[in-house]
N, C-alpha and C positions, 0 to 999 in steps of 0.2 A: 212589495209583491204580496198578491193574495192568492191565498188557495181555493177554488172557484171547485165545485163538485154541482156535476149535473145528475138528477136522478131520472132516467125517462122511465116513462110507463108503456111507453108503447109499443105495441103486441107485434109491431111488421118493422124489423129492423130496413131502413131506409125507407119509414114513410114519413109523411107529413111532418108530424112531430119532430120525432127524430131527426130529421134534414133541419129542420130547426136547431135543434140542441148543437149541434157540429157545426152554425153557422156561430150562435152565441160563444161556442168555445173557442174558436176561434178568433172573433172577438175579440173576447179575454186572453186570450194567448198574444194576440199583437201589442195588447195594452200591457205586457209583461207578466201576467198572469200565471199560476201552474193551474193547469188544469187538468177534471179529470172528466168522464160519463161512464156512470152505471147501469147498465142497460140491464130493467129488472126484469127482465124477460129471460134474462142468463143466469140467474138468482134462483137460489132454491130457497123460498121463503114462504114459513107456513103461517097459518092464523093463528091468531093471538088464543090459547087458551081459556084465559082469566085465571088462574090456577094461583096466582096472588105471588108468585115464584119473584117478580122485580122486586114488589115491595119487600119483601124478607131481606134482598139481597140490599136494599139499598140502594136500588136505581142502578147496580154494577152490572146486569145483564138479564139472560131470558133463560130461562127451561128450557126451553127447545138449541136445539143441535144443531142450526141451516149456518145461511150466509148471512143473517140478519146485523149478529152482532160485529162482523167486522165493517158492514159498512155504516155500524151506527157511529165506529171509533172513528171512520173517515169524517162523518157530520162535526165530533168533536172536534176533530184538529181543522176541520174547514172554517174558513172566514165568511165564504159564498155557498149558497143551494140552492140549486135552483130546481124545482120541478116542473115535468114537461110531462104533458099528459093527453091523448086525446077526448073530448066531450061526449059520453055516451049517455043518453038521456039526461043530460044538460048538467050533468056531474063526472067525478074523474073518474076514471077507468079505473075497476077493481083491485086489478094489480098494486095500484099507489092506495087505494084506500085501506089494504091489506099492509100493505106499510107503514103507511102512517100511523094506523094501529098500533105497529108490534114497534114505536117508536117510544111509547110507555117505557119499554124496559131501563133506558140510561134519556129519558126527556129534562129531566134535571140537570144534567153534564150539558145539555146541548143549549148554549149562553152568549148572546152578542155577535151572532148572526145576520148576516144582511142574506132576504130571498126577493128570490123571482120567482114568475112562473111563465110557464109557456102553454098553450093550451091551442089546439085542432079541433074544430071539427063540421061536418058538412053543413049545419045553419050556421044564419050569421044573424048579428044584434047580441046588443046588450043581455037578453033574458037567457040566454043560451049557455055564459058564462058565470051568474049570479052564482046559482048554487057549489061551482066548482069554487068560485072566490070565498065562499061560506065556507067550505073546509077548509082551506086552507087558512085563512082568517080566526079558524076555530084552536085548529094546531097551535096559530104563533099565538093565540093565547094563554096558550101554556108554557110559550117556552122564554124563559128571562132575557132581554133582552131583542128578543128577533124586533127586527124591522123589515118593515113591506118597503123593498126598494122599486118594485116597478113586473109588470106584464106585458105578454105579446099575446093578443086572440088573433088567430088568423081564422075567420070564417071562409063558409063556402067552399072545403075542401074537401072532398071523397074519396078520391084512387089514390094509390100509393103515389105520390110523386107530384099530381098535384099544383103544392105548393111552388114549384120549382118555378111555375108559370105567372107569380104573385111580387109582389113590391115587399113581403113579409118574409122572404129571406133576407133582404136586405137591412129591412128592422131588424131582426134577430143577431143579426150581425154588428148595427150601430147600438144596440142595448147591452150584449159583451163586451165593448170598447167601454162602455161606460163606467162599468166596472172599478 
């Protein structure tokens, strides 16, 4: 059994995205999985200062006082992560880039990781997702071990819901199993 942690970014709890994350965890839950989602929208999480505060500590944490650092302890103990993000101007929703940021403080702990990612949004094609894959591609460069286990883009979705009407919850759903 693996412990599967989803991080969504996305701003409208039951949209696109997110109807995605709950099809994945699911998923992974039938394939024996635990599973968890952090909906960082419910997260009180600030921007990364620089103020040099991880490196002193040794990668043990952050300066600031939010919800960041317990779910960085959840990334430690996870085997899966997956992020889920909608495409706004063909990169990830600020929310996740502000995270992944403040991911600096314990990025050294976080080792031998398998990710996904899940990604929304109203174009579709290849160019739409390039730059979102860029971050995150940039991330697991720094972190020991991670491997790029696999994506869902679901294009061509706008209104909350949407996706409901697409073959890409169903994806979302056989890429958790996979797990």
């Amino acid at each position: 059994m693996k412990k599967v942690i989803i991080i969504s970014a996305s701003p409208r709890k039951g949209g696109n995205s997110d109807i995605l994350c709950d099809k994945f965890l699911e998923g992974a839950a039938e394939a024996g999985h635990q599973t968890e989602k952090i909906f960082l929208r419910e997260k009180d999480i600030n921007y990364c200062m620089g103020c040099g505060y991880c490196n002193i500590s040794g990668f043990n944490g952050c300066a600031k006082n939010d919800d960041m650092d317990g779910i960085l302890d959840k990334m430690i103990e996870a085997d899966v992560i997956v992020f889920a993000t909608p495409i706004y101007f063909n990169t990830i929703a600020g929310q996740l880039k502000t995270f992944i940021d403040r991911i600096y403080a314990k990025y050294t702990k976080i080792v031998n990781k398998e990710f996904y990612y899940i990604m929304t949004a109203e174009e579709e094609g290849d160019k739409t997702i390039q730059y979102a894959l860029g971050e995150f591609k940039g991330l697991l460069s720094y972190l020991n071990g991670a491997e790029e286990k696999g994506y869902l883009f679901a294009g061509g979705v706008t209104q909350k819901g949407d996706i409901n009407d697409t073959e890409h919850v169903q994806r979302a759903y056989e890429l958790g199993k996979t797990v």
